[in-house]
C-alpha positions in Angstrom: 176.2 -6.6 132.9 178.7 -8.0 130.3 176.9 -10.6 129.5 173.3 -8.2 129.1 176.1 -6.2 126.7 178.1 -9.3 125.2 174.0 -10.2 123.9 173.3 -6.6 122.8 176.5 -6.7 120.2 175.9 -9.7 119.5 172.3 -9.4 118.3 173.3 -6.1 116.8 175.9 -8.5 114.8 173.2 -10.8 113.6 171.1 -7.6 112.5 173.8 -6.1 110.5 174.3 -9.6 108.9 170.3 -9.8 108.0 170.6 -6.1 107.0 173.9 -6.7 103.9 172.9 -10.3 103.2 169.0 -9.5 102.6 169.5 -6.0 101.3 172.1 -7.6 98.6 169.6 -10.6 97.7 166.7 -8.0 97.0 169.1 -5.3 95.1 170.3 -8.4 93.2 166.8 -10.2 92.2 165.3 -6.5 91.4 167.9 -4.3 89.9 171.4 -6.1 88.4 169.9 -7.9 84.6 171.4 -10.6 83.9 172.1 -12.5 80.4 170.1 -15.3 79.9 169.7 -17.2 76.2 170.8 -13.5 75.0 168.2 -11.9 77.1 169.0 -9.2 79.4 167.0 -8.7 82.0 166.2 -9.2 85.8 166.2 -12.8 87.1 161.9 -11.6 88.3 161.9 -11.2 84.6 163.4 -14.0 83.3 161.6 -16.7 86.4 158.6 -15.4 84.4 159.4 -15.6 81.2 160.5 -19.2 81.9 157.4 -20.5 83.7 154.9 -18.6 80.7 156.9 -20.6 77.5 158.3 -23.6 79.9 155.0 -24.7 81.8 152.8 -22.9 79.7 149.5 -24.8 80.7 150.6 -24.6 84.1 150.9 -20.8 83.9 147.6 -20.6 82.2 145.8 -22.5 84.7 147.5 -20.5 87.6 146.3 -17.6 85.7 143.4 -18.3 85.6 142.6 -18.9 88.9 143.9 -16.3 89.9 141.6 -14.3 87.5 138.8 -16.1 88.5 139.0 -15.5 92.6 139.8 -11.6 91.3 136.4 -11.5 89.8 134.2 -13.9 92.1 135.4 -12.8 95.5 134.1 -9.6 95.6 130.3 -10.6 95.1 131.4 -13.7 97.6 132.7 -10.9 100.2 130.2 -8.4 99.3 132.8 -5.9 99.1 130.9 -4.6 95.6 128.5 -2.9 96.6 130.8 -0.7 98.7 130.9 2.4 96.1 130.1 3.0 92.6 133.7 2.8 91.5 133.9 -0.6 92.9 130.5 -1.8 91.8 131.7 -0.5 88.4 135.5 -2.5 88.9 133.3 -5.7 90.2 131.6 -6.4 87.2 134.5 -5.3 84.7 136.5 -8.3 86.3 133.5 -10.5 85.6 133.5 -9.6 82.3 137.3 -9.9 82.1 137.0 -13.8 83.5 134.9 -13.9 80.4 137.0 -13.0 77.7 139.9 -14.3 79.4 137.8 -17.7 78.9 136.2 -17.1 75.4 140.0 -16.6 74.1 141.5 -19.5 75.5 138.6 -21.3 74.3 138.8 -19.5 71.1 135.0 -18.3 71.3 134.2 -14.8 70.1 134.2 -12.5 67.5 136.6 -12.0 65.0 137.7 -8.7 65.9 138.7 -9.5 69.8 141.1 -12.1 68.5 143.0 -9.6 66.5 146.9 -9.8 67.5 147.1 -6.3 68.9 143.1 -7.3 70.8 142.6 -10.2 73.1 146.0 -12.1 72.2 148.1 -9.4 72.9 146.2 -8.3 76.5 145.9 -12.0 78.1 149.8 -13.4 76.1 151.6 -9.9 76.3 150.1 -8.2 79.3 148.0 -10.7 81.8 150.6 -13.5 81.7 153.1 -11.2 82.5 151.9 -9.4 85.4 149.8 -12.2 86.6 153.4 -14.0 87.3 155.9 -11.6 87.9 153.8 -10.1 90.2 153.7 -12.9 92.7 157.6 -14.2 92.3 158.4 -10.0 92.9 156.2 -10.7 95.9 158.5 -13.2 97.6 162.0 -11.2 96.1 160.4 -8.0 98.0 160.7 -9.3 101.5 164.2 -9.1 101.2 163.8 -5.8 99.4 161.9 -3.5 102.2 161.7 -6.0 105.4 165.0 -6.1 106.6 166.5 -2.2 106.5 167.3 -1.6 103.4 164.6 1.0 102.7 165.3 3.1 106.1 168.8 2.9 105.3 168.1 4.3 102.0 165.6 6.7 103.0 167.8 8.1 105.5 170.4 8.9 103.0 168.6 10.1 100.2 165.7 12.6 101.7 167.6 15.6 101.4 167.1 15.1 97.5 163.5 13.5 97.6 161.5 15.6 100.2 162.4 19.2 98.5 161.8 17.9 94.8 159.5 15.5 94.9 157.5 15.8 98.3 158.2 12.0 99.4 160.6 10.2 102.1 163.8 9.0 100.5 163.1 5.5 100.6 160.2 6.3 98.0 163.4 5.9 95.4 163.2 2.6 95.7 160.0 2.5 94.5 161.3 4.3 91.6 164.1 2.5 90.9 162.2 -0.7 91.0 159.6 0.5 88.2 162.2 1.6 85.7 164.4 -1.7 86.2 161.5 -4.1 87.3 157.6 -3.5 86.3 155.3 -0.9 87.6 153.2 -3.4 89.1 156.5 -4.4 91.5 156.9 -0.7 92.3 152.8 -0.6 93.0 153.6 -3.7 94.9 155.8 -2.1 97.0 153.9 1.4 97.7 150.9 -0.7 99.1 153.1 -2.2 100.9 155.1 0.5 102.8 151.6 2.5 102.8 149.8 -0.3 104.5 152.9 -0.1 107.2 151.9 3.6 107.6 155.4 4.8 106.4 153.5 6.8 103.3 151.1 9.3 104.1 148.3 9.2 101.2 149.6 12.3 99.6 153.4 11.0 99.5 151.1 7.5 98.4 149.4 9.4 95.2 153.1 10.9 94.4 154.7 7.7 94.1 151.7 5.8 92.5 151.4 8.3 89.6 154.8 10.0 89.5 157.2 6.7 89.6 155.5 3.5 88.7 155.6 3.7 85.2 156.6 0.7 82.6 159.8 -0.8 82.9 163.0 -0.4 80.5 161.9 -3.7 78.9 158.5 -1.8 77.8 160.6 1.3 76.7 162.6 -1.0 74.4 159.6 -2.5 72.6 158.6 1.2 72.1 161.6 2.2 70.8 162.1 -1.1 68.3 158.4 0.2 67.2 159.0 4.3 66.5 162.9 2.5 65.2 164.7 4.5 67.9 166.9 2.0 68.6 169.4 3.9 67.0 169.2 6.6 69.7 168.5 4.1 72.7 170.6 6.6 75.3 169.1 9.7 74.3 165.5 7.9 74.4 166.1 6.6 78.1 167.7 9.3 79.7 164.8 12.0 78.2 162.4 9.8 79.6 164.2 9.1 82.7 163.9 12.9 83.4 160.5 14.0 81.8 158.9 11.3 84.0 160.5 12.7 87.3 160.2 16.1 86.3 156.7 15.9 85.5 156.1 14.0 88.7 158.1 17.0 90.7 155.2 19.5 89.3 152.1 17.8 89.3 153.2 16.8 93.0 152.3 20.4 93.7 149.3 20.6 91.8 145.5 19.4 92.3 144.7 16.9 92.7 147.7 15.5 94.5 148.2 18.2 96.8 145.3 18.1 97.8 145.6 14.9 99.1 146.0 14.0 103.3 149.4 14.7 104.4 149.3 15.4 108.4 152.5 15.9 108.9 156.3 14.8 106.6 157.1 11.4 108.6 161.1 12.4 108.4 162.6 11.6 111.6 165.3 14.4 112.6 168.9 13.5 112.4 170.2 13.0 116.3 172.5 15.1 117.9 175.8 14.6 117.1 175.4 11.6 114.4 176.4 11.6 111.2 173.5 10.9 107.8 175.4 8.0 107.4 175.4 6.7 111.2 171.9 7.7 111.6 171.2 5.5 108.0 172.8 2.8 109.6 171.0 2.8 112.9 168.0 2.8 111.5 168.5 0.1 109.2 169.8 -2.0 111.9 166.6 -1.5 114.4 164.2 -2.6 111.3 166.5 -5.5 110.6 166.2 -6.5 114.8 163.1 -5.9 114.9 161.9 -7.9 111.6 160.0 -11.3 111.9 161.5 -14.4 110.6 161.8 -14.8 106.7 159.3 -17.6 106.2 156.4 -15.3 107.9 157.8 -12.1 105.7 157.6 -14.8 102.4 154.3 -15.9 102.9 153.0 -12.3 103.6 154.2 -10.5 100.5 153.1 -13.4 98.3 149.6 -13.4 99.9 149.6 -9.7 99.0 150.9 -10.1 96.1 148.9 -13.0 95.0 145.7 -10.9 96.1 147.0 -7.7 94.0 147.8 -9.5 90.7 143.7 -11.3 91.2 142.5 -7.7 90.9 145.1 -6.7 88.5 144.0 -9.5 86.0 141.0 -9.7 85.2 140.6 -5.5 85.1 143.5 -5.9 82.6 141.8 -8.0 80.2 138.1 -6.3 80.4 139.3 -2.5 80.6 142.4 -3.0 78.2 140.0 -4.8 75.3 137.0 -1.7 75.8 140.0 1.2 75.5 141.3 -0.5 72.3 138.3 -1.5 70.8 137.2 2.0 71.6 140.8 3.6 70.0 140.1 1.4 67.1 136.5 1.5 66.5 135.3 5.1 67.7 135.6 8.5 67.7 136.2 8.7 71.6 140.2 9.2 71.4 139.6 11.6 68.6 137.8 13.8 70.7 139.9 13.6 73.6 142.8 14.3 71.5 141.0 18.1 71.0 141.6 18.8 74.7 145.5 18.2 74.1 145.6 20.1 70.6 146.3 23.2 72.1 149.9 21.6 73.7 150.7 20.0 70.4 150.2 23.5 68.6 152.7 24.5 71.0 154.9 22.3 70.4 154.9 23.5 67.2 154.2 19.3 65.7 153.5 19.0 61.5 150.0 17.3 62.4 149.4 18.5 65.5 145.6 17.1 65.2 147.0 13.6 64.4 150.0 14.4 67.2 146.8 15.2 70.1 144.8 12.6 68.8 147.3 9.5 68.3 149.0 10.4 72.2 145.1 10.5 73.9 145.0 6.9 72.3 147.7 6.1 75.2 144.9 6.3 78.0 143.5 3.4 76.6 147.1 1.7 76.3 150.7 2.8 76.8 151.7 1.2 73.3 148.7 2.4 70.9 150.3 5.8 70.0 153.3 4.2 69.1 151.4 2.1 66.8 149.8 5.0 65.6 152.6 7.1 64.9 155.0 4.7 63.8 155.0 6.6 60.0 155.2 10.2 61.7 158.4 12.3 61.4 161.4 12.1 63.6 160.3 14.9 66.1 156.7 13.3 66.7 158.1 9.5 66.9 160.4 10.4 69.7 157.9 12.7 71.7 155.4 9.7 71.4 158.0 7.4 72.6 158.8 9.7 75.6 155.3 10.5 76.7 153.9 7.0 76.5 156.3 6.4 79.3 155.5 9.5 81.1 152.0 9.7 81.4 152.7 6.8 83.9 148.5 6.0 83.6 146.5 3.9 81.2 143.4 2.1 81.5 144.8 -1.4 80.5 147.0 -2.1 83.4 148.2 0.4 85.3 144.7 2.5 86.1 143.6 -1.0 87.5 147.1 -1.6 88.9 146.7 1.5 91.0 143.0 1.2 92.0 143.6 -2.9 93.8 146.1 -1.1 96.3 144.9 0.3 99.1 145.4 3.8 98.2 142.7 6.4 98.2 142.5 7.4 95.0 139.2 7.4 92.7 138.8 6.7 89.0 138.4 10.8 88.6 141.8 11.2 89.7 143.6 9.8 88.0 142.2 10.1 84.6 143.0 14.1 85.7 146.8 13.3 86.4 146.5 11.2 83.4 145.7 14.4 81.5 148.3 16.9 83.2 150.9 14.3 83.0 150.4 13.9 79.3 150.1 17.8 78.8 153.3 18.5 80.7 155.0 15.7 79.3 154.5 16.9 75.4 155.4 20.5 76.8 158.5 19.5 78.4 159.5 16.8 76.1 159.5 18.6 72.5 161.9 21.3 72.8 163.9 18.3 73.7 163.4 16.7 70.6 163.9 19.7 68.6 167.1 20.5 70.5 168.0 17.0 69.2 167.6 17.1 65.9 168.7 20.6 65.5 172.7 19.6 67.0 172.0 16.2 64.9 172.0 13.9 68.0 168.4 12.7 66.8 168.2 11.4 63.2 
C-alpha cells in the first residue's frame, strides 16, 4: 500500500513538473516579446522572420510546397466535390498556386505586380503565415497539451461564460491572437474543437470574436493613419471594441444559432477551492498527456495541413478583393449598406467613411490606405475597426474556413457585416470623447 501511494505522489510529482515546465515554455514562446536587432516581438515571430530574409530560397521553396499540396490534394482526395463552398475554395487555391508561381517567375500583368498586389500578399502576408504557422504548431504543444489551458479555464470561467458565452480557457485563444497571429489563435481553436472541448457555438465565438490580427498588424496600422503618437489609446480602444463586439454578436444570429448541447463547465467539487479545483485539473491533463515527441509531430502535421489551405486561398482571394477594391465599384456599393452607421456617427464624409471601411472585407489594411488623408476622428475609427471586424477575405475568411469548424462562406461575411457595424457604432463616440478632452490629436 505505501508503495501503490509512494507511486501515486510520485507520478503526481512528475505531472506537476510537466504542468510549470511546459506551461512556462509555451507562455514564454507565445506571449513575453523579446528584443531582437531592435525588434520587439515574440520569438514565433522573430524564428520567422529569420528563416524568410536568412534562407530566403529555402523559405520560398517550403512555401511553395506547401501551397502546391494545398491546391492539388483536394482533387487528389476528391474532397472537392464535397459542397459548393468547397468546390468553389478548391479551384481558388489552384488559381492561387498560379499566381503564387507567375510572381515568383515574374509572369503577368502589370497591375498584379503592383507593391500593394501580388508582392505584398505572397512577401507580406503568405510568407508570413505560411511559416509562423507551422513553428506556432510545435510551440503550441507545450501551450494546450500539458494543463495549462484547464488550469486556466478553471480559473477564469466566472468572467468568460457570462460575457462572452465560452469556457475560460477560450482566453487563451485570445490572448494568443493579440500577442501572436490570428492564424496561431485559429490554430489553437481547431485544435481544442477537434478534442471536443468547444462546442461549435463556443467554436464560431472564438473564431470570429478573438482571432483577430496581432499587435504587430495594429502597429503597421497605426504608422499608416500616423497614430503612433497615441499608441495606448489606439490599443486599448481596440482591445475593448473587439471583445465588446464579440460579447454582442455572441448573442445574435447567426452565432447563437449555432449547436451548443449543453455549457461543457465542470462543477466545482465539494469542498475545494477555484484554485485547487484549477490545479487538479491541470495535473490530470498533464498525467494523462502522451510523450512530447508524439504531441510535436501532431501539432506540426496540423499545422502544416492548416497553413496548405491557408496559402494558396491567401494569394487567390486576397489579389480578387483588392483588385476588386481597386478596380470596381463592388466596395462602393457595399459601403451603402454601412452609410446609415457612419451618418450616425456623425463622420464629415460619411459616404467616403462607409465606403473606404467596406474596402476592409477584401483586406484588413485597404481602409487604412484609403483613409490615410481623412481627419483625426475618421483615421482613428478606421484604425480601430480594421482590427475589429476580425474577418477579411485575404487571410483570415480562408484562415477560418481550413479548420474544422462548421461555418459557411454566408456566415461569416454576415458577422463580417455586424461586426463592422457595431464596431463604427461603438468605436466613434470613443474617438469623439477623445478629441473633445484633447487625448486624441
Amino acid at each position: 500500500m505505501t508503495d501503490i501511494t509512494s507511486q501515486q505522489g510520485g507520478s503526481r510529482a512528475g505531472a506537476g513538473l510537466k504542468l510549470v515546465l511546459f506551461s512556462v515554455i509555451g507562455i514564454f514562446l507565445f506571449f513575453v516579446p523579446v528584443t531582437i536587432a531592435e525588434k520587439s516581438t515574440i520569438l514565433l515571430d522573430h524564428a520567422a522572420t529569420a528563416l524568410a530574409t536568412q534562407l530566403r530560397p529555402i523559405a520560398v521553396t517550403f512555401i511553395m510546397l506547401l501551397i502546391a499540396y494545398g491546391a492539388l490534394s483536394p482533387f487528389i482526395r476528391g474532397t472537392w466535390k464535397k459542397n459548393v463552398t468547397e468546390t468553389i475554395f478548391s479551384l481558388l487555391r489552384v488559381l492561387g498556386l498560379v499566381l503564387s508561381g507567375m510572381y515568383l517567375a515574374g509572369i503577368g500583368p502589370e497591375s498584379f505586380f503592383a507593391p500593394d498586389m501580388l508582392p505584398f500578399l505572397f512577401d507580406k502576408l503568405v510568407l508570413s503565415v505560411g511559416l509562423i504557422v507551422p513553428i506556432g504548431a510545435l510551440a503550441l504543444a507545450f501551450l494546450i497539451g500539458y494543463g495549462l489551458l484547464e488550469f486556466t479555464g478553471v480559473l477564469v470561467q466566472p468572467v468568460m461564460r457570462p460575457i462572452w458565452r465560452t469556457p475560460g480557457w477560450s482566453a487563451i485563444d485570445a490572448v494568443a491572437s493579440f500577442v501572436g497571429s490570428y492564424s496561431l489563435a485559429l490554430l489553437i481553436t481547431d485544435r481544442v474543437f477537434k478534442e471536443g472541448k468547444y462546442t461549435v457555438r463556443e467554436a464560431v465565438i472564438i473564431a470570429t470574436g478573438f482571432s483577430t490580427v496581432s499587435a504587430t498588424f495594429m502597429i503597421i496600422v497605426a504608422k499608416t493613419l500616423g497614430l503612433m503618437g497615441n499608441w495606448n489609446l489606439y490599443f486599448w480602444t481596440t482591445f475593448v471594441v473587439t471583445f465588446v463586439v464579440s460579447a454582442i454578436t455572441a448573442r445574435l444570429w447567426p452565432i447563437a444559432g449555432k449547436d451548443h448541447p449543453a455549457d461543457r463547465d465542470q462543477p466545482l467539487p465539494a469542498g475545494k477551492s477555484r484554485i485547487q479545483t484549477a490545479i487538479d485539473v491541470g495535473l490530470d491533463q498533464a498525467q494523462a498527456a502522451p510523450a512530447l515527441l508524439s504531441l510535436l509531430r501532431d501539432t506540426f502535421l496540423d499545422g502544416l495541413r492548416m497553413a496548405s489551405l491557408i496559402l494558396p486561398s491567401i494569394m487567390a482571394v486576397g489579389l480578387l478583393g483588392l483588385l476588386a477594391a481597386k478596380y470596381t465599384p463592388l466596395f462602393d456599393i457595399l459601403g451603402l449598406t454601412l452609410y446609415p452607421f457612419t451618418w450616425i456617427a456623425q463622420f464629415a464624409d460619411p459616404m467616403l467613411a462607409a465606403k473606404s471601411l467596406a474596402s476592409g472585407l477584401a483586406e484588413m489594411f485597404l481602409p487604412a490606405i484609403l483613409l490615410k488623408d481623412a481627419d483625426i476622428v475618421l483615421k482613428f475609427v478606421a484604425a480601430v475597426v480594421s482590427v475589429s471586424q476580425v474577418l477579411f477575405l485575404s487571410a483570415s475568411i480562408p484562415c477560418v474556413l481550413a479548420t474544422s469548424i462548421p461555418l459557411s462562406f454566408r456566415d461569416l461575411i454576415v458577422i463580417w457585416y455586424i461586426r463592422t457595424a457595431l464596431s463604427i457604432l461603438v468605436t466613434a463616440p470613443i474617438a469623439w470623447l477623445a478629441v473633445s478632452m484633447g487625448w486624441l490629436a
